[in-house]
C-alpha positions in Angstrom: 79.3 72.5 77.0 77.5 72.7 80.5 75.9 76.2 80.9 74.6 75.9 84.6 73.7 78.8 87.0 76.6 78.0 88.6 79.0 79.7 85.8 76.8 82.9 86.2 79.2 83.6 88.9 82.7 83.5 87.0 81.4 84.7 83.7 79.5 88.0 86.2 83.4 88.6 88.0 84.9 87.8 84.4 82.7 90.9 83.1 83.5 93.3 85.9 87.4 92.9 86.1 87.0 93.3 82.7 85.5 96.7 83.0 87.6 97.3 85.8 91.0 97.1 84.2 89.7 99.0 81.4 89.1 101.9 83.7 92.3 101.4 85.8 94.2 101.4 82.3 92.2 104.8 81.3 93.2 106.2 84.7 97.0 105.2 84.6 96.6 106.9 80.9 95.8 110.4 82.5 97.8 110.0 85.7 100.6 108.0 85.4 100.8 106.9 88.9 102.7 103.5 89.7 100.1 102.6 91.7 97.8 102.5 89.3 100.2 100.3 86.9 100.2 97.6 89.6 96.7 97.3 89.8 96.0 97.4 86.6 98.6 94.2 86.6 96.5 92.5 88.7 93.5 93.3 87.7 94.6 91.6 84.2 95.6 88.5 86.5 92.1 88.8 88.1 90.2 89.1 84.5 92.4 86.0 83.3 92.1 83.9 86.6 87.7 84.7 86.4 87.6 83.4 82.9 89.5 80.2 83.6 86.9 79.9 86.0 84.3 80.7 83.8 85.3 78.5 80.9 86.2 75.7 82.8 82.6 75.5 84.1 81.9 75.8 80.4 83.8 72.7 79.1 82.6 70.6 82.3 86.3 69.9 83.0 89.7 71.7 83.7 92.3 71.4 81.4 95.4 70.5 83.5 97.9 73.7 82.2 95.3 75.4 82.6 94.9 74.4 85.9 98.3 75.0 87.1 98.6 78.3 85.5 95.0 79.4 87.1 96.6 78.3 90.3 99.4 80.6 90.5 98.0 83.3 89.0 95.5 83.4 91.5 97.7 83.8 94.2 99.9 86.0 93.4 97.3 88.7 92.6 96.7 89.3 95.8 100.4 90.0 96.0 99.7 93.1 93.1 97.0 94.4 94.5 98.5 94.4 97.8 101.6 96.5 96.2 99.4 98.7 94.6 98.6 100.1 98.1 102.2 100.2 98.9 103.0 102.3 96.0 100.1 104.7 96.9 101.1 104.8 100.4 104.6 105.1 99.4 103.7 108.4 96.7 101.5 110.1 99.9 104.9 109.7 102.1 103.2 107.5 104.5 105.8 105.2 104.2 108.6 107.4 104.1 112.7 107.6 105.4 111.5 107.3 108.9 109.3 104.4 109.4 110.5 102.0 106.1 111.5 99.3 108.9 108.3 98.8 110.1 107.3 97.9 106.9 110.3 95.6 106.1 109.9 94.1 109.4 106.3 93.5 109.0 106.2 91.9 105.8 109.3 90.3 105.7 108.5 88.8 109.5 105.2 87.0 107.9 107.5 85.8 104.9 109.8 84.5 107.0 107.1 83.2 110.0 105.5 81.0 106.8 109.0 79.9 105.0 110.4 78.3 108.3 107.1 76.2 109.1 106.9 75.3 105.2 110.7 74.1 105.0 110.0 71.3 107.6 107.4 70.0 105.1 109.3 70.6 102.0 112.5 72.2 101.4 111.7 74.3 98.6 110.7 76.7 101.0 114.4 77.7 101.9 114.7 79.5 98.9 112.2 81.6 100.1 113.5 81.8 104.1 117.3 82.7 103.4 116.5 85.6 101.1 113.6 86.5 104.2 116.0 86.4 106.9 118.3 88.8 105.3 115.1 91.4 105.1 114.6 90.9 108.4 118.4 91.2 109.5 118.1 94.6 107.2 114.9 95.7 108.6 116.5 95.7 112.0 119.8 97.2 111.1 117.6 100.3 108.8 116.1 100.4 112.3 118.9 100.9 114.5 120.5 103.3 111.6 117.4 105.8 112.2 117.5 105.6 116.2 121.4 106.5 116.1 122.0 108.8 113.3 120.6 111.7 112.2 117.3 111.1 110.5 117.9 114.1 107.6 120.7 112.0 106.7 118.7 109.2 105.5 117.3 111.7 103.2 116.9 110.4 99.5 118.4 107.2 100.2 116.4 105.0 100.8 112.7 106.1 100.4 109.4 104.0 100.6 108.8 103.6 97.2 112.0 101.5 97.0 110.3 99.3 99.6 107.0 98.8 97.4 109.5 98.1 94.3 111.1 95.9 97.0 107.5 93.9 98.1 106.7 93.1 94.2 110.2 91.9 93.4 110.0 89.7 96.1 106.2 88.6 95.4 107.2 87.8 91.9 110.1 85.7 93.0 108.1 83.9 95.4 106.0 83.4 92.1 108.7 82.2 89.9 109.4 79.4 92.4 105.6 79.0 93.0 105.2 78.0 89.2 108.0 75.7 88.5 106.2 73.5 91.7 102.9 73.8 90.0 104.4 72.7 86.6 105.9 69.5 88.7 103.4 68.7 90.9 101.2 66.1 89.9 97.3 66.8 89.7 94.4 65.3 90.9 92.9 64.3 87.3 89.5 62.7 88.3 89.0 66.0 90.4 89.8 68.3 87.0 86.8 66.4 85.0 84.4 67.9 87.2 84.8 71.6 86.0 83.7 73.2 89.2 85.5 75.0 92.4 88.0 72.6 92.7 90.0 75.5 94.4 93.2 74.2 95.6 92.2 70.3 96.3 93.2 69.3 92.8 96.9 68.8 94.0 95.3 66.7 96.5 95.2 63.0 95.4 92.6 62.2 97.7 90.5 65.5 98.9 88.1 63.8 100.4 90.5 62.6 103.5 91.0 65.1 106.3 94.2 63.6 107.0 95.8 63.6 104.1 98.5 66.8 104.6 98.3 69.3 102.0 100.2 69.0 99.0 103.4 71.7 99.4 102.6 73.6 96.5 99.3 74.6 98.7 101.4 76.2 100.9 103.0 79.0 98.7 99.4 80.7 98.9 99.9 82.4 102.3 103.1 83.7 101.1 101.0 85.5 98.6 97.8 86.3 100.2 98.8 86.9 103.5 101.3 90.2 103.0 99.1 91.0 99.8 95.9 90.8 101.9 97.9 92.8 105.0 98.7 95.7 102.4 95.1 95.9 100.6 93.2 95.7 103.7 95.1 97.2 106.0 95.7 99.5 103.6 92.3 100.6 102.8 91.2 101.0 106.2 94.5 102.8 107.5 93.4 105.6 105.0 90.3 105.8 105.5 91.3 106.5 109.3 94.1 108.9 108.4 91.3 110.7 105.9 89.2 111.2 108.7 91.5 112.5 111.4 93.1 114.7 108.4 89.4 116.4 108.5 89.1 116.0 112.5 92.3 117.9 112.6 91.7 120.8 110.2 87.8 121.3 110.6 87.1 119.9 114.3 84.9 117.0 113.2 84.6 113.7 111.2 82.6 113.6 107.6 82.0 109.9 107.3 81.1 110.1 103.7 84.3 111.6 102.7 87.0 108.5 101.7 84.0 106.2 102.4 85.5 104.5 99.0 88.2 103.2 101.1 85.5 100.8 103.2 84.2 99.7 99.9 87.4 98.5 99.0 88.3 96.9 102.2 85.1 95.3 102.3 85.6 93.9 99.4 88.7 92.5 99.7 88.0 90.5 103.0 84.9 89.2 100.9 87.6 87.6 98.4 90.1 86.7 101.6 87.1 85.0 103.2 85.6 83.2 100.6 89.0 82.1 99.5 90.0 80.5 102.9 86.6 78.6 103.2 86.9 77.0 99.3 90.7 76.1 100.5 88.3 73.6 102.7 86.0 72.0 100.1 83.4 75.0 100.5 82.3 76.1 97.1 82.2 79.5 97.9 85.0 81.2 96.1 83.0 81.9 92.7 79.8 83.8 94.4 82.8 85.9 96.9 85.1 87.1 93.6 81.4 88.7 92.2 80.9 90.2 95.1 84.8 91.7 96.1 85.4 92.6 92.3 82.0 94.7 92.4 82.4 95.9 95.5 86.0 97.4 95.0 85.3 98.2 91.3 82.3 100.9 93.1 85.0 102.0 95.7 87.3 103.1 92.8 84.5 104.7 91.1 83.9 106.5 93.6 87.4 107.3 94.4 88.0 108.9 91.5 84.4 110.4 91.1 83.9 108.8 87.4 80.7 109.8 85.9 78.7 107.8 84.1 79.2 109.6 80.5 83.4 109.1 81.4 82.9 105.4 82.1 81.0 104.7 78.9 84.0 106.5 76.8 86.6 104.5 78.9 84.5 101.1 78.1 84.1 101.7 74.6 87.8 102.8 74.1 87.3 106.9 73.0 90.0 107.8 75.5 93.0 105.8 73.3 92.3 108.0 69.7 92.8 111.2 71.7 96.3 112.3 70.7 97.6 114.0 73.8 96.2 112.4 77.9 93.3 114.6 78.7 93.7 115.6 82.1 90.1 115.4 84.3 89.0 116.2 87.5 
């Protein structure tokens, strides 16, 4: 085993998720909200993908399955947390009857946008591009629906939280197809002995050369990242706004602090986003950027939902699951 500084980082993020999911999983316990399922998902994914990480740095080498299975896990996290903010927005009617085809035209215009440039490089990608031109072709006909008929009539048909169900079905197919490349795409073994932040380059044969195109199973990412990282950050900073002209409109001024989590959370997911992109380069800056979001978000939802420190001990050491009945707390 090689214990560097290096694994300080992945081990550190490892820890945090950890203690993030457990309080995500506490909160869903006393809530029940949908939104809080969904990133507690990916949370789990984020805990998993960080210790793969870790260990890896551990043994001094990745283990090929591993590998793969890292790989796609990784990306489609971002997809979760991304449609954890959908729900949320979706349960606080911002998406509502109304304005669903912005959303399906938004999302499904990037998943299409990235399946037509893909399917010139491989063809896999049509899989992905039919089923996103027919959300598209529905966006736009949702849309016309709203302009010409009477908007109560959409009423309980279609509502926004069929849309988030809608952006995480579609996610996971994208993953589905995402794994059975990874599982038959050849690796780059010399590059796994090395054990470190081999990001993405492993599926390259020869990293080193510029030239080289990127392998196509490199490619599913943005389909991923992209409309997960649109939702999360967007997201986060579209409520924070909204929280502050809320206040604006019913006390005639801001109160920066108030909703301040939101920026927290934002922040840290463009860390995550940014140090992502540059490792997708050769950069080994993914590791120290995870530590960073992870702690970063895990404060905002502390402070979201105003956990003291005596609640987060009992939710770390498990006292909430021998309670009988959900406690409900401020």
């Amino acid at each position: 085993m090689a214990l560097t500084w290096e694994v300080i980082f992945p081990l550190s993020t490892t820890v945090i998720s950890l203690m993030f999911t457990l309080s995500l999983l506490e909160q869903y316990y006393r809530k029940r909200k949908p939104h809080q399922f969904v990133w507690f998902i990916a949370m789990v994914l984020f805990t998993v993908t960080a210790g793969a990480e870790g260990l890896s740095l551990l043994l001094g080498h990745w283990n090929p399955f591993v590998y793969r299975l890292y790989y796609v896990l990784a990306a489609v996290q971002v997809s979760f947390m991304g449609a954890g903010v959908l729900y949320l927005l979706a349960v606080r009617n911002v998406i509502n009857e109304t304005n669903l085809h912005r959303a399906i035209l938004l999302f499904g215009t990037i998943w299409l946008f990235f399946s037509y440039i893909f399917t010139t490089i491989d063809a896999i990608f049509l899989y992905i591009l039919v089923p996103a031109i027919l959300m598209e072709l529905f966006g736009i006909i949702y849309w016309i629906n709203v302009r010409l008929s009477d908007k109560l009539a959409l009423q309980n048909k279609i509502r926004g939280i069929h849309f988030a169900h809608l952006f995480i079905f579609f996610s996971v197919y994208i993953f589905v197809i995402m794994t059975i490349k990874a599982f038959t795409t050849p690796v780059n073994m010399e590059l796994l002995r090395t054990g470190g932040q081999v990001s993405g380059l492993a599926w390259q044969q020869n990293p080193s050369d510029p030239t080289e195109p990127r392998a196509a199973i490199r490619l599913f990412s943005p389909l991923h990242t992209v409309p997960g990282g649109v939702a999360l950050i967007g997201g986060a900073f579209f409520s924070y706004i909204m929280w502050q002209l809320s206040l604006k409109k019913q006390t005639g001024k801001f109160s920066w602090k108030q909703g301040f989590f939101n920026i927290y959370i934002g922040i840290g997911a463009l860390v995550l986003a940014w140090g992502a992109f540059l490792s997708g380069f050769g950069l080994g800056t993914l590791y120290i950027s995870e530590v960073i979001s992870v702690t970063l978000m895990y404060f905002g939802f502390l402070e979201s939902d105003k956990i003291s420190a005596k609640k987060l001990i009992n939710t770390l050491t498990l006292q909430w699951l021998w309670r009988k009945e959900p406690v409900k707390m401020p």
